[in-house]
DRENDO-1510 file (C-alpha; in Angstrom, 1 decimal, always signed):
<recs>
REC; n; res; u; v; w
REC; 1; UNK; -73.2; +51.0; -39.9 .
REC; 2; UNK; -72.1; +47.9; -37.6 .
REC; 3; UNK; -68.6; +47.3; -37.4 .
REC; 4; UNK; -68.0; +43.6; -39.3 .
REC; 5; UNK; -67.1; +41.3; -36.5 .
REC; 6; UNK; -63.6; +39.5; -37.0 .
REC; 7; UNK; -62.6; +35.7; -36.7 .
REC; 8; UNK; -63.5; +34.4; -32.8 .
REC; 9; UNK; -60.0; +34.5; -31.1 .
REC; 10; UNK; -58.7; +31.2; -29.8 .
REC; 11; UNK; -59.5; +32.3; -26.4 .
REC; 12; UNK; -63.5; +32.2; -27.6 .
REC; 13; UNK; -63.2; +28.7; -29.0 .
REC; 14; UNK; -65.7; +25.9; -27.1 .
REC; 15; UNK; -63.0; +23.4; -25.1 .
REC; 16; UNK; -63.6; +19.8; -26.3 .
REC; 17; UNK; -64.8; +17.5; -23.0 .
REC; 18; UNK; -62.3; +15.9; -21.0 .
REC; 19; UNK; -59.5; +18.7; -22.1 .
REC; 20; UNK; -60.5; +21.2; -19.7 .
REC; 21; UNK; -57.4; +22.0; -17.3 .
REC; 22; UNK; -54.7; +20.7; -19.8 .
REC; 23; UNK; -53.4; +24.0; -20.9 .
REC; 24; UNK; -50.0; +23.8; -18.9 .
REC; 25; UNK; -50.0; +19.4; -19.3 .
REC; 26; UNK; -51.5; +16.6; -19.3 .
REC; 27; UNK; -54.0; +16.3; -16.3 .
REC; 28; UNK; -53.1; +13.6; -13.4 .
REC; 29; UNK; -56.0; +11.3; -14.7 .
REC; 30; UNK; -54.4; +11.0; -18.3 .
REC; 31; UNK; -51.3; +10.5; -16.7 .
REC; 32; UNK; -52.4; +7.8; -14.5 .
REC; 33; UNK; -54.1; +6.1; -17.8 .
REC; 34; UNK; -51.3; +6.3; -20.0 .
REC; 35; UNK; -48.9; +4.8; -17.1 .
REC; 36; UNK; -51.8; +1.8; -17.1 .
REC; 37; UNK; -51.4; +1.5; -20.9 .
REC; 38; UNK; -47.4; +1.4; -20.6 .
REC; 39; UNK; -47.7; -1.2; -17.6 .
REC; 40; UNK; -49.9; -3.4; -19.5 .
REC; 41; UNK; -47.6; -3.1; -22.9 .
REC; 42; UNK; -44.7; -4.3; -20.5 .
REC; 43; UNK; -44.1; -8.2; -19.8 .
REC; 44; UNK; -44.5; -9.9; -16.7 .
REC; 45; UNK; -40.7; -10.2; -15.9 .
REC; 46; UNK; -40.3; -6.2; -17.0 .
REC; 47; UNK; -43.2; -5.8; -14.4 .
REC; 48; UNK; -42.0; -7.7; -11.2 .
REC; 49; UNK; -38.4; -6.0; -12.3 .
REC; 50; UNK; -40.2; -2.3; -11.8 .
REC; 51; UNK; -42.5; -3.5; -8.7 .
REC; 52; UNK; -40.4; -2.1; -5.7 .
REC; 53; UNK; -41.7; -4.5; -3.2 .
REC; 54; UNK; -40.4; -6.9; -5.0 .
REC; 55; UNK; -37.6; -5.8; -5.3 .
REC; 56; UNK; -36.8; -5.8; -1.8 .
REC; 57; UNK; -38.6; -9.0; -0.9 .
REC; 58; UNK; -35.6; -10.7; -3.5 .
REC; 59; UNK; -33.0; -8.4; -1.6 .
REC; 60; UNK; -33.9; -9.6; +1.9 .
REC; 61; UNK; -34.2; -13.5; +0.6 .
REC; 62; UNK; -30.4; -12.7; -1.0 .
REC; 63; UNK; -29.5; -11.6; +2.0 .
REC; 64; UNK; -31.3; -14.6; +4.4 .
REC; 65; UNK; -29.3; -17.0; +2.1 .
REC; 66; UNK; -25.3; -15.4; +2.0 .
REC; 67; UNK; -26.2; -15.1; +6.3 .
REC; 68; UNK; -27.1; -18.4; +5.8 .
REC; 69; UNK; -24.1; -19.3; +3.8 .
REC; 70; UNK; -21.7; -17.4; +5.9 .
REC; 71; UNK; -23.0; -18.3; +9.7 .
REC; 72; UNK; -24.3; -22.2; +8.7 .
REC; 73; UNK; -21.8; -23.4; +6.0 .
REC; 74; UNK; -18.5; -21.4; +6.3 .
REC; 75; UNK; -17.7; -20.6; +10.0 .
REC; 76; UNK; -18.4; -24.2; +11.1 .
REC; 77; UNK; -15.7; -24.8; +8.6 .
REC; 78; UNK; -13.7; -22.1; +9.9 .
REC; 79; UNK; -14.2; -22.4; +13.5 .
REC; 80; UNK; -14.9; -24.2; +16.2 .
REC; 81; UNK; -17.6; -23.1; +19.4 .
REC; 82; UNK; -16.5; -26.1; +21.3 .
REC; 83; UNK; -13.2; -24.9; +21.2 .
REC; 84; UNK; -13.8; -21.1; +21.7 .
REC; 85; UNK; -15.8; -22.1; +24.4 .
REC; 86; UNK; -13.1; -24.3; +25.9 .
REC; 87; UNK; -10.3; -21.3; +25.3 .
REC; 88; UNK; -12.4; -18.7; +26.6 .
REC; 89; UNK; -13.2; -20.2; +30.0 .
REC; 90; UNK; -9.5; -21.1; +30.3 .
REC; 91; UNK; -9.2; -17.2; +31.0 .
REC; 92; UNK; -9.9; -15.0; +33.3 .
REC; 93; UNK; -12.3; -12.0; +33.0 .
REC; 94; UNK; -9.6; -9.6; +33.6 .
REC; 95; UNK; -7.8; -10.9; +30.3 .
REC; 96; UNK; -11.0; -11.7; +28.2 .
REC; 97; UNK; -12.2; -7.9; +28.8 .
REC; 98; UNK; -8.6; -6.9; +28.3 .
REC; 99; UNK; -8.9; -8.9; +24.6 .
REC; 100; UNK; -12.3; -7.5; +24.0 .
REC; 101; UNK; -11.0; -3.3; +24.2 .
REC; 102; UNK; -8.1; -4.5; +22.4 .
REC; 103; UNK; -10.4; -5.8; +19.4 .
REC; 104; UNK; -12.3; -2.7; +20.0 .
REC; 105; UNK; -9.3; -0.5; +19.6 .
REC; 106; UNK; -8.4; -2.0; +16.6 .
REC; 107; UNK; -11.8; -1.6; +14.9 .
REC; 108; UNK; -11.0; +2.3; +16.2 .
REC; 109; UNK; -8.0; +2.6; +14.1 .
REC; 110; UNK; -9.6; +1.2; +11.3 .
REC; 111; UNK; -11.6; +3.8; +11.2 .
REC; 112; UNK; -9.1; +6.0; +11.3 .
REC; 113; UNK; -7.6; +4.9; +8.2 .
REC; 114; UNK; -10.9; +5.7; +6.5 .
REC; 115; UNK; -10.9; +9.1; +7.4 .
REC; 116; UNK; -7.6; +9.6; +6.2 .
REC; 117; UNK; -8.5; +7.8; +3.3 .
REC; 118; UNK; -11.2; +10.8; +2.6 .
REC; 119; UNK; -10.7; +13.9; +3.4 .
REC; 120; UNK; -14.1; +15.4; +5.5 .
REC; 121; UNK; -14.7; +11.9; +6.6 .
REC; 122; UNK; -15.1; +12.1; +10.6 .
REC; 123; UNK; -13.8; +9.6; +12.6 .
REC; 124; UNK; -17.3; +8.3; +13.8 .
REC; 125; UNK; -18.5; +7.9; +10.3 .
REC; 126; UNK; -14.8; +5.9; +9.7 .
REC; 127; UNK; -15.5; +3.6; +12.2 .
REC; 128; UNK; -19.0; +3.1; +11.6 .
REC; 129; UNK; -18.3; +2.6; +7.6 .
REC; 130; UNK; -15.2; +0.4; +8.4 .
REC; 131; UNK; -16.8; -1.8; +11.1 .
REC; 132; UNK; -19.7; -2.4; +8.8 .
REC; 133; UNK; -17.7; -3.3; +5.9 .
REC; 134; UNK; -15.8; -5.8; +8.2 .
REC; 135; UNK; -19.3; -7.7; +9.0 .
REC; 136; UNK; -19.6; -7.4; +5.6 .
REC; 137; UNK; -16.3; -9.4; +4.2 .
REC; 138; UNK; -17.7; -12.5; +6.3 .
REC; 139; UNK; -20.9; -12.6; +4.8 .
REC; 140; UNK; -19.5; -11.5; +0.8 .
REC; 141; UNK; -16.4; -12.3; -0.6 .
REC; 142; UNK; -14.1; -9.1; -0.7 .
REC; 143; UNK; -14.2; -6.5; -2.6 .
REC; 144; UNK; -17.9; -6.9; -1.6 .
REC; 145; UNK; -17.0; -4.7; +1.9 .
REC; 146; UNK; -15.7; -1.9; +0.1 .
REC; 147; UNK; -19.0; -2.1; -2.0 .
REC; 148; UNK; -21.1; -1.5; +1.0 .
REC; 149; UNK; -18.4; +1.0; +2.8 .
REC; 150; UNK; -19.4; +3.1; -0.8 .
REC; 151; UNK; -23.0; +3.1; -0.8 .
REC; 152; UNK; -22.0; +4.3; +2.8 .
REC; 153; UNK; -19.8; +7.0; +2.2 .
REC; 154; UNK; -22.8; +8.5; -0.5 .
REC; 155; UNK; -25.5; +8.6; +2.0 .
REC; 156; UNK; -22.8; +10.9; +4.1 .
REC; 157; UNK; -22.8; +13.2; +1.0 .
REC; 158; UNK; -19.8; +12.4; -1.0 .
REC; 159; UNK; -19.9; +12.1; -4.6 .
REC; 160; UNK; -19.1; +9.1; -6.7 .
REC; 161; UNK; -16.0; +10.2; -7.2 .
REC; 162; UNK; -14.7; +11.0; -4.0 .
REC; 163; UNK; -16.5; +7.6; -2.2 .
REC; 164; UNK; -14.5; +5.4; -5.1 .
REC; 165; UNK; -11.2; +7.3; -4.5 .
REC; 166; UNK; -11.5; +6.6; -0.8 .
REC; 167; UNK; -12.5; +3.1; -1.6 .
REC; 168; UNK; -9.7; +2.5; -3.7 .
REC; 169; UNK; -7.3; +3.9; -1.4 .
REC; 170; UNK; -8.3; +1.8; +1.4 .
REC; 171; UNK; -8.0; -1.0; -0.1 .
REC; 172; UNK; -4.4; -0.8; -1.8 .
REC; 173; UNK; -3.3; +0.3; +1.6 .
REC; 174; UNK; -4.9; -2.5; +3.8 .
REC; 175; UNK; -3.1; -5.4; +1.0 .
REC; 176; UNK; +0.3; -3.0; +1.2 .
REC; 177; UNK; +0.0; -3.3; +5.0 .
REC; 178; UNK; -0.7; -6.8; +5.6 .
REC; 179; UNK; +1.9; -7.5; +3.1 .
REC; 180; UNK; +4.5; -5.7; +4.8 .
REC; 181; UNK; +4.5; -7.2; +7.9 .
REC; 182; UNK; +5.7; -11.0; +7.1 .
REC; 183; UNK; +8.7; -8.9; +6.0 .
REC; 184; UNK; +8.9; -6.8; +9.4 .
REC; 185; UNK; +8.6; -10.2; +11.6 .
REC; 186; UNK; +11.7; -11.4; +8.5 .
REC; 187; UNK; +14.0; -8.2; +10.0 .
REC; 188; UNK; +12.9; -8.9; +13.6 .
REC; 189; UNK; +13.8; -12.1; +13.6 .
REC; 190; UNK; +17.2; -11.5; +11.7 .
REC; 191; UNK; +18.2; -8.3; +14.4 .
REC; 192; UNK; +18.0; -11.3; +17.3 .
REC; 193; UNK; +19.7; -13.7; +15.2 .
REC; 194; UNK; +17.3; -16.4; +15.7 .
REC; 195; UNK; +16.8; -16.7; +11.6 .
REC; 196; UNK; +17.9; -19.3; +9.7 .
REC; 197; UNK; +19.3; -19.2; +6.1 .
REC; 198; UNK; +16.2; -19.5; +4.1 .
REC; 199; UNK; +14.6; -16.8; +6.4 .
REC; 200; UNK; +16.8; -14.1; +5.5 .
REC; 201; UNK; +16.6; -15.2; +1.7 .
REC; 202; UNK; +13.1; -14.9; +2.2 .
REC; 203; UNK; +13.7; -11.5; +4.0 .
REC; 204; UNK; +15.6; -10.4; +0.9 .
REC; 205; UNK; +12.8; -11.5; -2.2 .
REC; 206; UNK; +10.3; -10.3; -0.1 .
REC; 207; UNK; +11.7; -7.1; +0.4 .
REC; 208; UNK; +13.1; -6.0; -3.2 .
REC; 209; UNK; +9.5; -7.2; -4.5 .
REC; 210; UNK; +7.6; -5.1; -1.8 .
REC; 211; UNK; +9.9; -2.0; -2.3 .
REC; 212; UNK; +9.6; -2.2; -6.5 .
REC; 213; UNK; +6.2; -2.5; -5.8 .
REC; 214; UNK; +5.1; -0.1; -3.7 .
REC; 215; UNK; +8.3; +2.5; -5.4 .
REC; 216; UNK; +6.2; +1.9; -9.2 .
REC; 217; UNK; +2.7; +2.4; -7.0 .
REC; 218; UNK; +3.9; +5.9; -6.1 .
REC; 219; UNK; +5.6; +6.9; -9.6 .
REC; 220; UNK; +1.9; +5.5; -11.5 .
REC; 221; UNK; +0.3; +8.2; -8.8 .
REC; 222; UNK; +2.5; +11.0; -9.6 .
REC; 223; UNK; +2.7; +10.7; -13.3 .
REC; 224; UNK; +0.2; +10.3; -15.7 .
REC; 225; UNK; +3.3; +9.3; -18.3 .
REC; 226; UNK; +4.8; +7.1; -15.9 .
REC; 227; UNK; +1.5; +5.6; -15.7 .
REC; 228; UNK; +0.8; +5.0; -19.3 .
REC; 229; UNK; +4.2; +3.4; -19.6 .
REC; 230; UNK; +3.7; +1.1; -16.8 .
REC; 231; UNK; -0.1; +0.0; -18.0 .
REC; 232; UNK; +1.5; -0.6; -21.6 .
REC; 233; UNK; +4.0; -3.1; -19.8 .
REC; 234; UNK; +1.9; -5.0; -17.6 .
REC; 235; UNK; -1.2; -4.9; -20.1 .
REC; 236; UNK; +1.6; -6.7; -23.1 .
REC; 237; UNK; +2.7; -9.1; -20.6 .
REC; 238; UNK; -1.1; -9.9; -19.6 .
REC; 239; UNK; -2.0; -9.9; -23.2 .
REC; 240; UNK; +0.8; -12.5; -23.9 .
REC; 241; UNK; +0.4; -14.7; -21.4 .
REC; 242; UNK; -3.7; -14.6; -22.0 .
REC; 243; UNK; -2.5; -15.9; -25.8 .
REC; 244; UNK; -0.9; -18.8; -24.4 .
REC; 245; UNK; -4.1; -19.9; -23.4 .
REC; 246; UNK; -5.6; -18.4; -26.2 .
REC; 247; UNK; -7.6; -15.7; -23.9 .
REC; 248; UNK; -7.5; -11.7; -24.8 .
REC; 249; UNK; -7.6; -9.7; -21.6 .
REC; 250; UNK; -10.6; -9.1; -19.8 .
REC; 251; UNK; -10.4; -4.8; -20.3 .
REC; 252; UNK; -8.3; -2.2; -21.2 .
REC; 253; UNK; -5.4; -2.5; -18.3 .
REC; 254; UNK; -3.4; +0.8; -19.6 .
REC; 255; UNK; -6.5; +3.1; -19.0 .
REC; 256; UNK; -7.8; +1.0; -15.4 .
REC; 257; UNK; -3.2; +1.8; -14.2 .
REC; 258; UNK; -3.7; +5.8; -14.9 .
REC; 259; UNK; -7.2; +5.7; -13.6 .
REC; 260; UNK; -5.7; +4.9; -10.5 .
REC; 261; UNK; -2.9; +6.9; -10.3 .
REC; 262; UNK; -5.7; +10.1; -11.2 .
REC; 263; UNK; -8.1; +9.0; -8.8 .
REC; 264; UNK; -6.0; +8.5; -5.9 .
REC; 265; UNK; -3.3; +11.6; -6.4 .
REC; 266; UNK; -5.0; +14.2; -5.3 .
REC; 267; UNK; -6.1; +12.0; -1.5 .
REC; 268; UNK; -2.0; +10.6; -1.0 .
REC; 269; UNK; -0.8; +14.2; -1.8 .
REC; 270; UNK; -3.0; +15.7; +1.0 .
REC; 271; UNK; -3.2; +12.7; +3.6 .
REC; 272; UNK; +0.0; +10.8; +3.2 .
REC; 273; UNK; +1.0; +10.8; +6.7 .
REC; 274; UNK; -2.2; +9.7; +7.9 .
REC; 275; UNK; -2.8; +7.0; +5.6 .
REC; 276; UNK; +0.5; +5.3; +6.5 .
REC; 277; UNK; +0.4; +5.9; +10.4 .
REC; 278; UNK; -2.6; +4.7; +10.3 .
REC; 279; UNK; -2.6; +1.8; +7.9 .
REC; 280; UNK; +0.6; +0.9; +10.0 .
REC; 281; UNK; -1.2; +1.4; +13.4 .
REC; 282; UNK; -3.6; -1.2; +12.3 .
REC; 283; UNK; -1.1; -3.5; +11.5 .
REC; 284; UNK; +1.0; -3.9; +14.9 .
REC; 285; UNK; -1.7; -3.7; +16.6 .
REC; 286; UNK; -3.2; -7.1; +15.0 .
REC; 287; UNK; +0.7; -8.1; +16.5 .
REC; 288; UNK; -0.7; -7.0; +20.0 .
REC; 289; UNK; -3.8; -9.0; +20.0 .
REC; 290; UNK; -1.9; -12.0; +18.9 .
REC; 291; UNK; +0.9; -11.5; +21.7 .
REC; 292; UNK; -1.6; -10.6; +24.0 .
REC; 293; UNK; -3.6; -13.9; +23.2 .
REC; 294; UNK; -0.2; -16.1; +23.4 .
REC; 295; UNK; +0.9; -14.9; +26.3 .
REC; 296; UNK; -2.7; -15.7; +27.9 .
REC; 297; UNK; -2.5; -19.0; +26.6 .
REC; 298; UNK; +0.5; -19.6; +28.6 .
REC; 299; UNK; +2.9; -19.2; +26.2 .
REC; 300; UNK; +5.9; -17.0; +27.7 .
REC; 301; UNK; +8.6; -14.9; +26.7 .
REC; 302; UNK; +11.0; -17.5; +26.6 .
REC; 303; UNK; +8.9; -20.0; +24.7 .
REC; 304; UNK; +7.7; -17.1; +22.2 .
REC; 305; UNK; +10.1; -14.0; +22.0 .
REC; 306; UNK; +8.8; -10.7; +20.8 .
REC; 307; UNK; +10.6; -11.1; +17.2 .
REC; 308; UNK; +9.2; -14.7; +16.7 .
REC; 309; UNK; +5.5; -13.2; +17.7 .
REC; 310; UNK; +6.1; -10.8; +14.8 .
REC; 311; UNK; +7.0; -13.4; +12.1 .
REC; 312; UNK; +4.0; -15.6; +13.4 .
REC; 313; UNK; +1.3; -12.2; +13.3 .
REC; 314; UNK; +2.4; -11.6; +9.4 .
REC; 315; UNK; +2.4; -14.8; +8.3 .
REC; 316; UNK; -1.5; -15.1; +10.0 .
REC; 317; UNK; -2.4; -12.4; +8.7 .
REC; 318; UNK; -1.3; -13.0; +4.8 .
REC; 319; UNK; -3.3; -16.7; +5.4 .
REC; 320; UNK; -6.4; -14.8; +6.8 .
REC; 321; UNK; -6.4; -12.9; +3.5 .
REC; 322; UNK; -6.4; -16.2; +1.4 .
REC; 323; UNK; -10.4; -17.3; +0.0 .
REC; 324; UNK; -9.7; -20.6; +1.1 .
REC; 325; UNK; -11.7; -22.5; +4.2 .
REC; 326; UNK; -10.3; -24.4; +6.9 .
REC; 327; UNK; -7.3; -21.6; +7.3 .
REC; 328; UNK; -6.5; -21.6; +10.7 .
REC; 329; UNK; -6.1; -25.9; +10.5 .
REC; 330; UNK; -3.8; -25.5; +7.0 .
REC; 331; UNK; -1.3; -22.3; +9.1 .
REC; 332; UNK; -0.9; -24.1; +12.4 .
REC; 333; UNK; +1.6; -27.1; +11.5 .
REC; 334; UNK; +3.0; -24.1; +9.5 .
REC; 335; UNK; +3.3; -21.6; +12.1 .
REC; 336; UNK; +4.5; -24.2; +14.9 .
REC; 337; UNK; +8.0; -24.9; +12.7 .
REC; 338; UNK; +8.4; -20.9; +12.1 .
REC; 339; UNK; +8.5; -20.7; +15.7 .
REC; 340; UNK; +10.2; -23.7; +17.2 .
REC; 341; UNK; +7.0; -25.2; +18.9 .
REC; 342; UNK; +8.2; -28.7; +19.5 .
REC; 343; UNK; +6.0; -30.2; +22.6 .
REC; 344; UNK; +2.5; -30.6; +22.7 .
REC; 345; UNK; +1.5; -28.5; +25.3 .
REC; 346; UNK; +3.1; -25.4; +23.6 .
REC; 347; UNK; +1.7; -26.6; +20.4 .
REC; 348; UNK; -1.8; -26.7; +22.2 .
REC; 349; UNK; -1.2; -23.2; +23.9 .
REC; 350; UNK; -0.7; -21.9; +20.2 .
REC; 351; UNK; -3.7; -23.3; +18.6 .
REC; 352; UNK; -5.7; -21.7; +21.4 .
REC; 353; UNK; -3.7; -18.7; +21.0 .
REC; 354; UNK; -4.9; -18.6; +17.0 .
REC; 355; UNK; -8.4; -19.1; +18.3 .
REC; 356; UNK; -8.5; -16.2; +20.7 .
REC; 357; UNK; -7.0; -13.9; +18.0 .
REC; 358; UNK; -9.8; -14.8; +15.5 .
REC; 359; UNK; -12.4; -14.2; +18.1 .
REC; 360; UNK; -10.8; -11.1; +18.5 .
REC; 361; UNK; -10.0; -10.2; +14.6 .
REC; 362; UNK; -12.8; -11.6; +12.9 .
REC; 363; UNK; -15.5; -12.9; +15.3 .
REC; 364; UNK; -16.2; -9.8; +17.4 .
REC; 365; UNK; -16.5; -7.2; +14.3 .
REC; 366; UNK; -19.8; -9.4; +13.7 .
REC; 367; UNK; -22.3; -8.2; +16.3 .
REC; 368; UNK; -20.1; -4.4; +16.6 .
REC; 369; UNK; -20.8; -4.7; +12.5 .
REC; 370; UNK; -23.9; -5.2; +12.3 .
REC; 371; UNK; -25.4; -3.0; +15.0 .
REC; 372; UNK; -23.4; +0.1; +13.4 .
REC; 373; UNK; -25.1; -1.3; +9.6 .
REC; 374; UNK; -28.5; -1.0; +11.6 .
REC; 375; UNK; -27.8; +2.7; +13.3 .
REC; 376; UNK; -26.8; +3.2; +9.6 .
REC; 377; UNK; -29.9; +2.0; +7.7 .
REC; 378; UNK; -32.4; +4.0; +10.8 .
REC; 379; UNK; -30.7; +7.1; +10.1 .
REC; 380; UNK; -30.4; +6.8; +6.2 .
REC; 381; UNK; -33.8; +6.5; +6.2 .
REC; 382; UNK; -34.6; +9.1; +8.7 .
REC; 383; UNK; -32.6; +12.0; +7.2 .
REC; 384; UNK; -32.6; +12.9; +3.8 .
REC; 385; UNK; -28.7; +13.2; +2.6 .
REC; 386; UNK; -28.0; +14.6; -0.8 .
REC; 387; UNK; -24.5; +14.6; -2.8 .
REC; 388; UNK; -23.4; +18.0; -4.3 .
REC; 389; UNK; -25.1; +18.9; -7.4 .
REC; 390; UNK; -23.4; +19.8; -10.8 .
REC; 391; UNK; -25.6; +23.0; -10.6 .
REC; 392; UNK; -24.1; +25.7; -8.4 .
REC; 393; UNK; -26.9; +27.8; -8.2 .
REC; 394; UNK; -28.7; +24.5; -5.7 .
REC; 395; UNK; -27.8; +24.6; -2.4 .
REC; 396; UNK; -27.7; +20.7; -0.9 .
REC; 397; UNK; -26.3; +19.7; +2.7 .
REC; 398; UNK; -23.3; +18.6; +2.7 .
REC; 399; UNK; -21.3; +15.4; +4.2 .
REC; 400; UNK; -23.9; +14.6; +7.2 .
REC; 401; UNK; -21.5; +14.9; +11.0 .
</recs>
């Protein structure tokens, strides 16, 4: 007697054609025809949208047309080459190398102040960021810099977090800086007693607003409460005077004030003394070009003491900040009543003097810029840099030296 043979296990069943292989998936050929049948669902726009090349054929034509912009449409407006020409060759080489290191050195200390603006940063990876971002505010409109000095700061391997922090900090602290010194060129000027009434009033509202400013900046970053109490004020006055105009504000300021403060605590607790030496480095040092450039313009001691120079670098350097063209025309007549410039010649020597320190400021970051955005970009692409994971158990590199 035969044993009855059971029911064929599923093992013993026939495989239907074309399903041979997909125990564990789909195979790569279905995978390749339903991507086909999803492209073709998709619209035209949808399509050229996903199409990579594309994609970076409109990203090279965006950025053709702000270079464009910038070198083409704005810096004629800004600048002469006739005259930087003319002031250059009025110097020796002695002085024009000694402007050059000193435009260098200030690009260096910038830098600096980006490593203290993010702890694990090194210094060659602050000057690189920092120097790009500074090509970078010529060709975009700030805060388009710090947008590129992010993306840097990710491909070092720093998370979103810690590269917006840093961000964030840097740029408070550049405005607080800059801000700062049209009231240190106030004091200098009031210690020789060559000010005049409306300068030390000026001294005065300049400094209880920088002082209540920078005194509710700390308090929002070392309170949470303080900082809901200050976002509640400022967002009720925004919100009335938005009504006037019958306008509601743009966000939610309350949350964006104690955002900051959270963001930024933990970086101003640990680097404090770094971010203001070197923030403040940075800032007398723009004094030093200017001086530098003054005095090889022929403008002397006598004609422009060291408190008037001070005055003079502040108030530049609050103009240089302002989105408006033609700058350096609009501060002169300006700048030549702040310090006493009566005759033509020393009136000439200044204007020279202004054009020298924009060479030095704004001109020469161009070409350093950009050949630190291109080492950038050749080693981004070269190395493979990844930010920590949320998963302990993968190990990733870390920030790249």
């Amino acid at each position: 007697m035969t044993q009855e043979q059971g029911p064929e296990r599923p093992d013993d069943l026939p495989v239907a054609e074309g399903q041979a292989g997909n125990a564990d998936g789909p195979s790569p050929e279905s995978s390749k025809g339903a991507q086909a049948t999803e492209d073709k669902q998709r619209g035209p726009v949808s399509r050229l949208v996903r199409n990579k090349r594309f994609v970076k054929l409109v990203a090279v034509l965006i950025t053709l047309a702000l270079v464009y912009y910038a070198f083409f449409i704005v810096l004629p407006s800004e600048i002469s080459w006739a005259e930087v020409e003319s002031a250059l060759k009025a110097l020796t080489g002695a002085e024009i190398a000694a402007l050059v290191v000193s435009g260098l050195l200030l690009m260096v200390v910038l830098g600096w102040a980006a490593k203290a603006s993010l702890p694990g940063l090194t210094l060659y990876q602050g000057f690189e960021s920092s120097a790009t971002s500074q090509m970078t505010a010529f060709v975009v409109p700030p805060p388009g810099d710090y947008v590129i000095r992010f993306a840097m700061y990710r491909t070092y391997g720093f998370s979103d977090e810690q590269s917006g922090a840093s961000v964030l900090v840097s740029m408070v602290l550049r405005y607080v800086a800059i801000f700062f010194m049209p009231i240190i060129g106030l004091l200098a000027v009031i210690v020789a007693g060559t000010a005049t009434s409306s300068q030390v009033w000026w001294f005065v509202g300049l400094t209880i607003a920088f002082v209540t400013v920078c005194w509710l900046m700390l308090r929002v970053i070392q309170s949470d409460a303080v900082a809901h109490s200050i976002g509640r004020r400022i967002n009720s006055a925004v919100a009335w005077v938005m009504g006037l105009f019958h306008r509601t504000p743009a966000g939610d300021i309350e949350r964006s004030v104690v955002s900051f403060g959270q963001r930024t605590r933990a970086t101003v607790n640990t680097n404090g003394a770094s971010l203001t030496a070197s923030n403040a480095t940075w800032a007398l040092g723009n004094v030093v070009v200017l001086l530098m450039a003054m005095r090889f313009s022929g403008l002397s001691s006598t004609t422009v003491p060291l408190a008037t120079a001070l005055l003079a670098c502040g108030f530049l350097m609050v103009v240089n900040i302002l989105p408006i063209p033609g700058k350096s025309a609009l501060a002169a007549p300006t700048l030549f009543t702040i310090m006493n410039l009566t005759s033509d010649a020393d009136q000439s020597a200044m204007t020279a003097a202004i054009l020298l320190y924009r060479v030095v400021t704004w001109l020469l970051p161009m070409p350093v810029g950009g050949a630190m955005f291109f080492v950038w970009r050749y080693r981004v692409r070269r190395d493979t840099v990844t930010t920590v994971p949320e998963d302990p158990d993968v190990i990733t590199a870390g920030p790249v030296a």
